[in-house]
C-alpha positions as CSV (number, residue, x, y, z in Angstrom):
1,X,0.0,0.0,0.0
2,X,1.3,3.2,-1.2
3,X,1.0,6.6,1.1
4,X,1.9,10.1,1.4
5,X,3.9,11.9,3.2
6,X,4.3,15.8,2.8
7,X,7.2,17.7,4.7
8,X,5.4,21.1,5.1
9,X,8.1,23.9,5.4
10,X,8.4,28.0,5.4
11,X,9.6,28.1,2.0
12,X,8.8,25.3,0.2
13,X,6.3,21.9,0.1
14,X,7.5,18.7,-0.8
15,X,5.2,15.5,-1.3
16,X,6.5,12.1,-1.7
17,X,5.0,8.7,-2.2
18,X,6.2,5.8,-0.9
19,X,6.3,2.0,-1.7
20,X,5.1,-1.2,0.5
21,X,9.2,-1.0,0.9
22,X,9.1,2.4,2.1
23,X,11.0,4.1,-0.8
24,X,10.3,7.3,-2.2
25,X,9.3,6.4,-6.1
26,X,7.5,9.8,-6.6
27,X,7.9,13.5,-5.4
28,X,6.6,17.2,-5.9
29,X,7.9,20.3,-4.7
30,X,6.0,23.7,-4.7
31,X,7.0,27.1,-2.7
32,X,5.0,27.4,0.5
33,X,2.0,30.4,0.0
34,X,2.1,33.2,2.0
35,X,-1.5,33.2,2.6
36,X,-3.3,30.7,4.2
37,X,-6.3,29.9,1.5
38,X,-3.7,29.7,-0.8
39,X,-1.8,26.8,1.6
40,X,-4.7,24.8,2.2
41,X,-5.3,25.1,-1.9
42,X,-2.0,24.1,-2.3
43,X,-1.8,20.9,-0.2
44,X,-5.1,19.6,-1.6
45,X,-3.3,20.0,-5.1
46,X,-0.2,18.1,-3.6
47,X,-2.6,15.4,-2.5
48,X,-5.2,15.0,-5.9
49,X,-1.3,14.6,-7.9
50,X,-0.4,12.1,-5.5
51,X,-4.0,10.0,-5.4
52,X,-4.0,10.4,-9.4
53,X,-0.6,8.7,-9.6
54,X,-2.2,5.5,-7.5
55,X,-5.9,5.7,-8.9
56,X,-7.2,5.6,-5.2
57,X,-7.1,8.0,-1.7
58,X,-3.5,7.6,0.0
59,X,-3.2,7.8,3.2
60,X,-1.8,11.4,4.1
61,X,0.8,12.4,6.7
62,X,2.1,15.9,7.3
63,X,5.4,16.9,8.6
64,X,5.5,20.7,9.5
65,X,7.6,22.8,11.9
66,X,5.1,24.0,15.2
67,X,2.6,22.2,17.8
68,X,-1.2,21.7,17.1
69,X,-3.2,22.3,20.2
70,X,-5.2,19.4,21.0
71,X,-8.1,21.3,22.6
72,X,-8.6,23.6,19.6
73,X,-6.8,22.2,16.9
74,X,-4.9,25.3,16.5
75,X,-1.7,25.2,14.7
76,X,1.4,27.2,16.6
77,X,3.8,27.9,13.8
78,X,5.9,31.1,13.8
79,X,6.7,30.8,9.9
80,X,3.6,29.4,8.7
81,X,0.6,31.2,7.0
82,X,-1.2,28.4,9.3
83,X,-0.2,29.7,12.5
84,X,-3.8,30.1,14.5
85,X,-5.5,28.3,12.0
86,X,-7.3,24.7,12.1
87,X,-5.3,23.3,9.0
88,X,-5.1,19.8,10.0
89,X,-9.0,19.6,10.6
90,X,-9.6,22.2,7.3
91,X,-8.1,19.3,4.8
92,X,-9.4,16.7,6.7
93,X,-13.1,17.9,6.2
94,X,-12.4,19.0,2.7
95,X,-10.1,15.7,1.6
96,X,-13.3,13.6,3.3
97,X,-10.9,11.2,5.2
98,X,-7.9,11.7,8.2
99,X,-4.5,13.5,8.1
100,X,-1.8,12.9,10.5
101,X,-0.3,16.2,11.2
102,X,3.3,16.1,13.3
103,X,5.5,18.7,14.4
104,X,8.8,17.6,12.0
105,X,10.8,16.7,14.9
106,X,8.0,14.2,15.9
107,X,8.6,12.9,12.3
108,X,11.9,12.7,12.1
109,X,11.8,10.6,15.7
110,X,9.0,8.2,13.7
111,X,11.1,7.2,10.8
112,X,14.6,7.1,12.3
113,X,13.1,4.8,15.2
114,X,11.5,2.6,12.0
115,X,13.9,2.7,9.1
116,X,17.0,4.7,10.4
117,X,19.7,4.9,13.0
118,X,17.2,3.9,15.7
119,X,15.8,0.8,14.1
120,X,17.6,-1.7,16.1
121,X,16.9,0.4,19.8
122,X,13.8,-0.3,21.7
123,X,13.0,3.3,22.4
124,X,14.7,6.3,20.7
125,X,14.7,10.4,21.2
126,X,15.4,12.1,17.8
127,X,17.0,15.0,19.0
128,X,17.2,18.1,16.1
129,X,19.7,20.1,16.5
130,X,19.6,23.6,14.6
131,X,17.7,27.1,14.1
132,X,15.9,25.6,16.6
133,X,15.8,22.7,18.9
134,X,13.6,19.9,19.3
135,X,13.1,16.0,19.5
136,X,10.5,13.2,19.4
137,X,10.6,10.2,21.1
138,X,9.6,6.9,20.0
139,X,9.2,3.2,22.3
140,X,8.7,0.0,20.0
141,X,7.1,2.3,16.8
142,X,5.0,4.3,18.8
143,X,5.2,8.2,19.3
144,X,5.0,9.6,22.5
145,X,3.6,13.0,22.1
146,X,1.8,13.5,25.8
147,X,-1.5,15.2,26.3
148,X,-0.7,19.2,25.6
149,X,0.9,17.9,22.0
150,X,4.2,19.7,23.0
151,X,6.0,16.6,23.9
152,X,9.8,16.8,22.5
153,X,9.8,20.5,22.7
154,X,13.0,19.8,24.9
155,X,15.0,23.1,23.4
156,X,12.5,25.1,25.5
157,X,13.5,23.6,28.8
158,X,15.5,26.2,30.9
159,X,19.4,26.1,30.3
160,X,21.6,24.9,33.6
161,X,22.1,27.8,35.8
162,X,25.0,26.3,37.2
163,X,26.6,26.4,33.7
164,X,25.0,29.9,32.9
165,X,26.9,31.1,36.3
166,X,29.8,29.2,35.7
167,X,30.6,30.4,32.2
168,X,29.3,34.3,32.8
169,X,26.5,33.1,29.7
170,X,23.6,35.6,28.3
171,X,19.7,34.9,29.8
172,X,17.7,36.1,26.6
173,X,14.5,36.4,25.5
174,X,13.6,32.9,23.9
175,X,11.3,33.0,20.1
176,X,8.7,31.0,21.8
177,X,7.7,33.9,24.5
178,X,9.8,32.0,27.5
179,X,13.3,33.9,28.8
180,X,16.8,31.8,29.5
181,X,15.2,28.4,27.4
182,X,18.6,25.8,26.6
183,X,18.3,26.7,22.6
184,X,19.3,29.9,23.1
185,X,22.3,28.2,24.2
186,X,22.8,25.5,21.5
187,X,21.3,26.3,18.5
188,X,22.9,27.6,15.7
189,X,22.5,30.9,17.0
190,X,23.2,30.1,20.7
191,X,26.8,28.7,19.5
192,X,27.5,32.2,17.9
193,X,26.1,33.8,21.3
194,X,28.4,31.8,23.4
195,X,31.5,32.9,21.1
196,X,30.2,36.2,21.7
197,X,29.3,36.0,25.7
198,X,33.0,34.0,26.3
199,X,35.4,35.8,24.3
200,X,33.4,38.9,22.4
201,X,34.2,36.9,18.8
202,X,31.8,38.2,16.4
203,X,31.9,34.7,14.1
204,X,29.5,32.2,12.4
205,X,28.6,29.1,13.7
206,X,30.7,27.5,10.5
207,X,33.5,29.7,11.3
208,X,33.5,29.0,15.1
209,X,33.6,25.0,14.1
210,X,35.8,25.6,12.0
211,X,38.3,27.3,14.0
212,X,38.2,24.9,17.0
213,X,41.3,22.5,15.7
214,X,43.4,25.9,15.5
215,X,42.4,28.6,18.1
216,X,42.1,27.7,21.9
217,X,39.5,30.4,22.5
218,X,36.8,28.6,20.0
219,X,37.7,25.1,21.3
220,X,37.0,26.5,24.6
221,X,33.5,28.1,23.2
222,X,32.9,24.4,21.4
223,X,33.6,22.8,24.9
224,X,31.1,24.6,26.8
225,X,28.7,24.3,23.6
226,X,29.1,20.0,24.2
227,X,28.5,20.7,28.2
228,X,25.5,22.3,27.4
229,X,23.9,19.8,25.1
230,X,25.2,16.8,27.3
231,X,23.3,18.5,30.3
232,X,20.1,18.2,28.0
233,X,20.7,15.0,27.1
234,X,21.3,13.7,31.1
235,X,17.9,15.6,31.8
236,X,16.0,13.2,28.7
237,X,18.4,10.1,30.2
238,X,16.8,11.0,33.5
239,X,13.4,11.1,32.4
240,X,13.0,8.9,29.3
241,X,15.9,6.9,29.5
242,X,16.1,6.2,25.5
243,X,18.2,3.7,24.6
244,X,19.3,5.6,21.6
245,X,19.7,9.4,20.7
246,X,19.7,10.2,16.9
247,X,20.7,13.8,15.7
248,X,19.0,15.5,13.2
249,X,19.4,18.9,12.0
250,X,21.6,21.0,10.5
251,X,24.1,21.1,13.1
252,X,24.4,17.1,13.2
253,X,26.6,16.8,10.3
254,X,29.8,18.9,12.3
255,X,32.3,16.5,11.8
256,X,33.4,14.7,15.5
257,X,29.8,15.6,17.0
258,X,29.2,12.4,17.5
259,X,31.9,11.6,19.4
260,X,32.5,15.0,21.4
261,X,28.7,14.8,22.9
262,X,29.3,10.9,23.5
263,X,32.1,11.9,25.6
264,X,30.7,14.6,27.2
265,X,27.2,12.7,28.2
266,X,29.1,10.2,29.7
267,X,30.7,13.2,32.1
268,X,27.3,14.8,32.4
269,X,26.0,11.1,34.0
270,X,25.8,9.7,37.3
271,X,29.2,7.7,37.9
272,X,29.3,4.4,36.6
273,X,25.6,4.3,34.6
274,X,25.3,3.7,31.4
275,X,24.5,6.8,28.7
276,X,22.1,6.0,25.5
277,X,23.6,5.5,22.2
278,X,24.1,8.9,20.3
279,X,24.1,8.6,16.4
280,X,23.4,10.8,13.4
281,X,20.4,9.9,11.5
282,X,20.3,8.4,8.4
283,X,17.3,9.2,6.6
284,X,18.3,11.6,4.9
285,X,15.9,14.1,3.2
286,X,13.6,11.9,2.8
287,X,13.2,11.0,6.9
288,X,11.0,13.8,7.7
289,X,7.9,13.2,4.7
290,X,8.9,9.2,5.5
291,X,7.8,9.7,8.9
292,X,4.9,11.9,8.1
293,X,3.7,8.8,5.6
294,X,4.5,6.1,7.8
295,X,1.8,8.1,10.8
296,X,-0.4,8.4,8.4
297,X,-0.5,4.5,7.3
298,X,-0.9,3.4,10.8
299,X,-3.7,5.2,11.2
300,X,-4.9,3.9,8.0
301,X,-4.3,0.7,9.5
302,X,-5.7,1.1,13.0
């Protein structure tokens, strides 16, 4: 059975259809409309191609940055024409049959724990690491979202004061309305504010990883960068206890992150206790839409 799975972005649209095997074998990409008639138009367009290609309804799964609030429905997307709006129930009622709408961290988790890096773990946390932070997590192919539907938003957890004290760091205003949250820390952004708050280097995040093998001052930024992150990933040992991590994003391809937040979990642990596997996924960009699809056939299939 073939389904669909659309990664629902701020500039652009992607739908792809996937096999019984669970490989992409068609795709469409559009830019994403600025208004929202026009975005709801434009998915149901996305879907018809897709149903014409099979002859029959697909299942259809959405992948988009944001939250949906359970009691209204309402999306919460900053760079989305659907922030506010019902979107998921508004193609629903107007497809005449379910869509499974995830946050894209929630479907990155869903097809890493089913197809990618997390596949032979028991429970995984996809952990995204990039403008923004945010995770998923996943026990034997099932995805833990909670009640308020803001499960995985971990980068909005408050950062460690005893780091923020130690390392004289900035408390900022966070994007999502909260002050001192741990992505203003580690994001792509945060990394240039630590560079900044430690040493007054007005670089990039590319040029700060960059520098780290040559100037003591960035290796000492990078350090405190690792801290930071392993202290987020103790708090999710502590309270989900994943046997896995996978890192997604656009920060998970620095070469050696792998290792450096290995090693610097295991310090952030309780002395002699175990830390979870930490791996980049492997999905690739098709993981997101994959996941999106794969929600969308279980529900499909009960």
């Amino acid at each position: 059975m073939m389904s669909l799975g659309i990664d629902l972005g701020g500039t652009k649209i992607e739908a792809q259809v996937f096999d019984s095997n669970w490989d992409a074998v068609n795709r469409m990409r559009v830019p994403t409309p600025p208004v929202y008639a026009d975005l709801v138009a434009a998915l149901l367009d996305l879907v018809a191609w897709a149903d014409g290609l099979e002859g029959h309804a697909l299942p259809v799964g959405i992948g988009a940055a944001g939250v949906v609030n359970p009691a209204s429905g309402q999306v919460l997307a900053a760079n989305l024409s659907a922030d506010g709006q019902t979107l998921p129930a508004d193609l629903a009622r107007a497809l005449g049959r379910p869509v499974s709408y995830l946050n894209d961290c929630h479907a990155l988790a869903m097809s890493e724990a089913v197809f990618g890096a997390g596949k032979p773990y028991q429970s995984i946390f996809a952990l995204v690491l990039g403008t923004g932070i945010g995770g998923g997590f996943v026990r034997a192919g099932q995805l833990h979202n909670g009640s308020s539907g803001t499960g995985g938003e971990v980068g909005h957890s408050s950062a460690p004061a005893h780091l923020v004290l130690e390392h004289g760091l900035p408390v900022v205003d966070c994007a999502c309305g909260r002050r001192g949250c741990i992505e203003t820390l580690i994001s792509g952004s945060g990394l240039v504010r630590l560079a900044k708050a430690m040493h007054g280097a007005d670089l990039t995040a590319p040029q700060i990883v960059a520098a780290r093998a040559s100037d003591p001052q960035m290796q000492a930024v990078w350090q405190v960068w690792c801290t930071l992150a392993a202290d987020l990933i103790q708090t999710l040992t502590l309270t989900l206890d994943p046997d896995c991590i996978v890192l997604g994003g656009g920060m998970s391809g620095i070469p050696g992150l792998v290792d450096d937040l290995t090693q610097a979990a295991r310090q952030a642990q309780f002395a002699g206790f175990s830390t979870p596997v930490i791996l980049r996924a492997a999905g690739g960009t098709v993981s997101g839409a994959r996941g999106a699809a794969y929600a969308a056939w279980q529900v499909a299939h009960g």
